[in-house]
TORVEXPA-225600 format. One record per residue (C-alpha): x, y, z; residue number from 0. Coordinates in nm, 4 decimals, always signed. Layout:
# residues N
((X, Y, Z), NUM)
...
END
This chain:
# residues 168
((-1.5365, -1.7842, -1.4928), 0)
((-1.2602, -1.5316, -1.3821), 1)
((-1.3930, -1.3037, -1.1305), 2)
((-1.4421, -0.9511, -1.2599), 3)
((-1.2397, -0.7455, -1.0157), 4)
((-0.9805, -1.0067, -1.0494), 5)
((-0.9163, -0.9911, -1.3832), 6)
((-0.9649, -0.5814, -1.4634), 7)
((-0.7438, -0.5324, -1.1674), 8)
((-0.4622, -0.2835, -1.2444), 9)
((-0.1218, -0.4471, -1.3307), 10)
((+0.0908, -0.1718, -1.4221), 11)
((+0.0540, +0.2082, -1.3276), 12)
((-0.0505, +0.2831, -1.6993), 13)
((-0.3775, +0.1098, -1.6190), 14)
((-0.5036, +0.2390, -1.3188), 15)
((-0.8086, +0.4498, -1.3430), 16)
((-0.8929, +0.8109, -1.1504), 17)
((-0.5930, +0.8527, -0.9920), 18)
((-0.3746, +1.0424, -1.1866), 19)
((-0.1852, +1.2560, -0.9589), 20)
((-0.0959, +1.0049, -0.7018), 21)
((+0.0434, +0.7726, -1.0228), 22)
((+0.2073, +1.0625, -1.1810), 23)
((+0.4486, +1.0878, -0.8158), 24)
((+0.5219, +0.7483, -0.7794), 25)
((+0.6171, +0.6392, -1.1589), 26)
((+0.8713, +0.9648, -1.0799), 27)
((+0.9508, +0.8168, -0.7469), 28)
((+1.0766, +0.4418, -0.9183), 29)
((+1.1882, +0.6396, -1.2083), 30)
((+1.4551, +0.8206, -1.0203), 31)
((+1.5488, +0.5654, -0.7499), 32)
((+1.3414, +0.7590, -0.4780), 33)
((+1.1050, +0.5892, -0.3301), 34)
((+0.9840, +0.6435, +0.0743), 35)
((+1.0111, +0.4469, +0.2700), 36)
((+0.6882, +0.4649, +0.4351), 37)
((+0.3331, +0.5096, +0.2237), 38)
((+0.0045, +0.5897, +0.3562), 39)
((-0.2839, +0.5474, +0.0896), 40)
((-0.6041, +0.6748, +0.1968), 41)
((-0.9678, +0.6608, +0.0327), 42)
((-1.3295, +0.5313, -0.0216), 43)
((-1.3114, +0.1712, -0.0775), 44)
((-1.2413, +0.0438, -0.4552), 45)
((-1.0605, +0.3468, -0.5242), 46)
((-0.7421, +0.1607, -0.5871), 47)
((-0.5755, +0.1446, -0.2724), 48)
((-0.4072, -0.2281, -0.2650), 49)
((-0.3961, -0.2137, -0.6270), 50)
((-0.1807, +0.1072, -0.6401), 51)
((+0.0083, -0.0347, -0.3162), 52)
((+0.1172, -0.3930, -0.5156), 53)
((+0.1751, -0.2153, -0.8879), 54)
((+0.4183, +0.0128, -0.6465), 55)
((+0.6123, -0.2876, -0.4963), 56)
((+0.6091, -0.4786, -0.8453), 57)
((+0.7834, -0.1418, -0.9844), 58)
((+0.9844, -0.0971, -0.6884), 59)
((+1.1659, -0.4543, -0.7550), 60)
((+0.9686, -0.6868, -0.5209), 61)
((+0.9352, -1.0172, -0.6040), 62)
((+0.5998, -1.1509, -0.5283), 63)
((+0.7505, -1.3885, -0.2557), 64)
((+0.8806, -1.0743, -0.0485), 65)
((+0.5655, -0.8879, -0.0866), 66)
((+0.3805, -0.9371, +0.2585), 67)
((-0.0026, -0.8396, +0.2372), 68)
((-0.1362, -0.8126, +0.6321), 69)
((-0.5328, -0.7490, +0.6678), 70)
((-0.5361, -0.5311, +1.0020), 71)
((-0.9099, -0.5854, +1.0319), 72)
((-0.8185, -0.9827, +1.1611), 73)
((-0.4569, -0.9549, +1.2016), 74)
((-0.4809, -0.6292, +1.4431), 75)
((-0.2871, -0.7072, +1.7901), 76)
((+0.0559, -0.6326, +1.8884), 77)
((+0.1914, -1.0041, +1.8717), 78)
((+0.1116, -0.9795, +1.4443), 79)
((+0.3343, -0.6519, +1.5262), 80)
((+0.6181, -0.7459, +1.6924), 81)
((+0.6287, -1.0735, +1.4694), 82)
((+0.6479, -0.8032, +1.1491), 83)
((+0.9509, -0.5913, +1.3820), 84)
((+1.1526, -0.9302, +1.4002), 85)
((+1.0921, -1.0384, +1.0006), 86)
((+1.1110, -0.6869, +0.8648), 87)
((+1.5259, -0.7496, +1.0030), 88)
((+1.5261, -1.1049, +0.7530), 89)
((+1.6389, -0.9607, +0.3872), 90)
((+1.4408, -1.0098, +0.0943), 91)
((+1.4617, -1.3740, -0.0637), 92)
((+1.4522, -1.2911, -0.4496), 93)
((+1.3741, -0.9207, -0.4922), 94)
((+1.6156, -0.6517, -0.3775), 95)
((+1.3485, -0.5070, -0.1465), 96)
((+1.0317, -0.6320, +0.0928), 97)
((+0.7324, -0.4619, +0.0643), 98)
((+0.5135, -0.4979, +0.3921), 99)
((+0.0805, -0.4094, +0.2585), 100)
((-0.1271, -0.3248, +0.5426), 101)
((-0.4609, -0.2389, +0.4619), 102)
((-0.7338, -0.1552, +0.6875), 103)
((-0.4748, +0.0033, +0.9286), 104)
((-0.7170, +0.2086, +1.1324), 105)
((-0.8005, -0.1855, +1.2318), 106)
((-0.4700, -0.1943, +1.4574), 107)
((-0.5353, -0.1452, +1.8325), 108)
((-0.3245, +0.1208, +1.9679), 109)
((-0.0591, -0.1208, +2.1380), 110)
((+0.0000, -0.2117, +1.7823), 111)
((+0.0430, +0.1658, +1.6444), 112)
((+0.2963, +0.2165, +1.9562), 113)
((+0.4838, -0.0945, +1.7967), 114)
((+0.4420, -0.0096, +1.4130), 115)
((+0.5903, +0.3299, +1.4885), 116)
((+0.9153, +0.1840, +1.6465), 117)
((+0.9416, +0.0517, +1.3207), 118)
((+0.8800, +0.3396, +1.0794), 119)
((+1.1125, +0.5438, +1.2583), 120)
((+1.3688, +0.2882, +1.1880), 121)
((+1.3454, +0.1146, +0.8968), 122)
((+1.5843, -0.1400, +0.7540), 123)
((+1.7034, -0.0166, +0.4022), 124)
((+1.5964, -0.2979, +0.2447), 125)
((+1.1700, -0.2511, +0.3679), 126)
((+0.8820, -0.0474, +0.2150), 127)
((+0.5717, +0.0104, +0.4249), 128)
((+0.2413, +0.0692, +0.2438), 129)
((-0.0541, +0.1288, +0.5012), 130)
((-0.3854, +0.1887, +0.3585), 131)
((-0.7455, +0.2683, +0.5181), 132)
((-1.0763, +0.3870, +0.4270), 133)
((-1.0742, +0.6124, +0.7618), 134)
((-0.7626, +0.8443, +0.7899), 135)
((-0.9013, +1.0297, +1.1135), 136)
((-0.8379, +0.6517, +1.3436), 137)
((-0.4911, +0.6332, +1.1577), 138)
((-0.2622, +0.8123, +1.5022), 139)
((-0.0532, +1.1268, +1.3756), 140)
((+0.2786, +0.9799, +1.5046), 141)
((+0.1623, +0.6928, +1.2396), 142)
((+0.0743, +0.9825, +0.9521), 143)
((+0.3864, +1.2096, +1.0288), 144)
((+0.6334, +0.9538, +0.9163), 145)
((+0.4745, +0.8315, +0.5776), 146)
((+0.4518, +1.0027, +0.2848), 147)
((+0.0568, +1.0553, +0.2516), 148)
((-0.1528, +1.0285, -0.0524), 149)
((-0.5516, +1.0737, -0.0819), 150)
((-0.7407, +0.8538, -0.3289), 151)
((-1.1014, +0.9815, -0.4772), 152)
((-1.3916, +0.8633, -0.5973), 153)
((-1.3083, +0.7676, -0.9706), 154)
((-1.5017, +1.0266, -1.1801), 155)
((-1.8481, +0.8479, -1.3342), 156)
((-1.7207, +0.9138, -1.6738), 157)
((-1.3905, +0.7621, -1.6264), 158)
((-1.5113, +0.4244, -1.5130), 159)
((-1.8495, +0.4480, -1.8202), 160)
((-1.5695, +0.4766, -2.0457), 161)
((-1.3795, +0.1601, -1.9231), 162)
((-1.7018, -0.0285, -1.8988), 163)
((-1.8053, +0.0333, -2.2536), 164)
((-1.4317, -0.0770, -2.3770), 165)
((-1.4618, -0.4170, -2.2077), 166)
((-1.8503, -0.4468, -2.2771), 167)
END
């Protein structure tokens, strides 16, 4: 038996729930070649975070094999940082871009912010950054300043009744 959140997961921007305004930017963004460089997704857990973050780098042209998911929470030092500064420099194997997921970045120590920022500031052309985090206040404003920000809610109560009676 598929696992529930696994299989209602979001696959396209269409289907993504409660979030309107952040998927009304970023369809724009792909739609007219201008997507950041740099995201920062913030929010309550299961508000769509990572979801959002992969339908983005699907949409952006990453293939699935240059799509890099890092969990900050185990993966939080600066040696899983400077390994990311020397592969982010390796171009993308299938897709035209690499898209680098970090989620939980609050996780990182702050040896690893002072190397992630190196990075933001200059990106190779060919590399999309999507942080995301449950707690935006640990996230360092040099971090914040160079990302385009966007705040996830709570999806409303009647929003996700509404799902749950189409799929019941």
């Amino acid at each position: 038996m598929a696992v529930l959140y696994r299989k209602y997961r979001p696959k396209n921007f269409d289907e993504v729930l409660g979030q309107d305004h952040i998927v009304g930017i970023l369809k724009n963004a792909v739609k007219l070649g201008r997507i950041s460089h740099a995201y920062l997704f913030s929010g309550p857990r299961g508000t769509g975070k990572t979801s959002v973050a992969r339908i983005l780098a699907k949409e952006a042209g990453c293939s699935e094999m240059d799509l890099i998911e890092i969990d900050a929470a185990s993966s939080r030092g600066i040696d899983e940082i400077r390994s990311l500064r020397e592969a982010v420099n390796f171009v993308p194997l299938q897709g035209k871009i690499k898209v680098y997921i970090i989620d939980e970045v609050h996780m990182l120590t702050k040896e690893a912010f002072n190397a992630l920022l190196k990075t933001l500031e200059e990106p190779p052309s060919h590399v999309i950054f999507i942080l995301a985090t449950t707690e935006l206040e640990k996230v360092p404003e040099t971090i914040v300043s160079r990302c385009q920000s966007f705040s996830f809610y709570k999806i409303p109560e009647n929003v996700l009744r509404k799902f749950i009676f189409n799929i019941a």
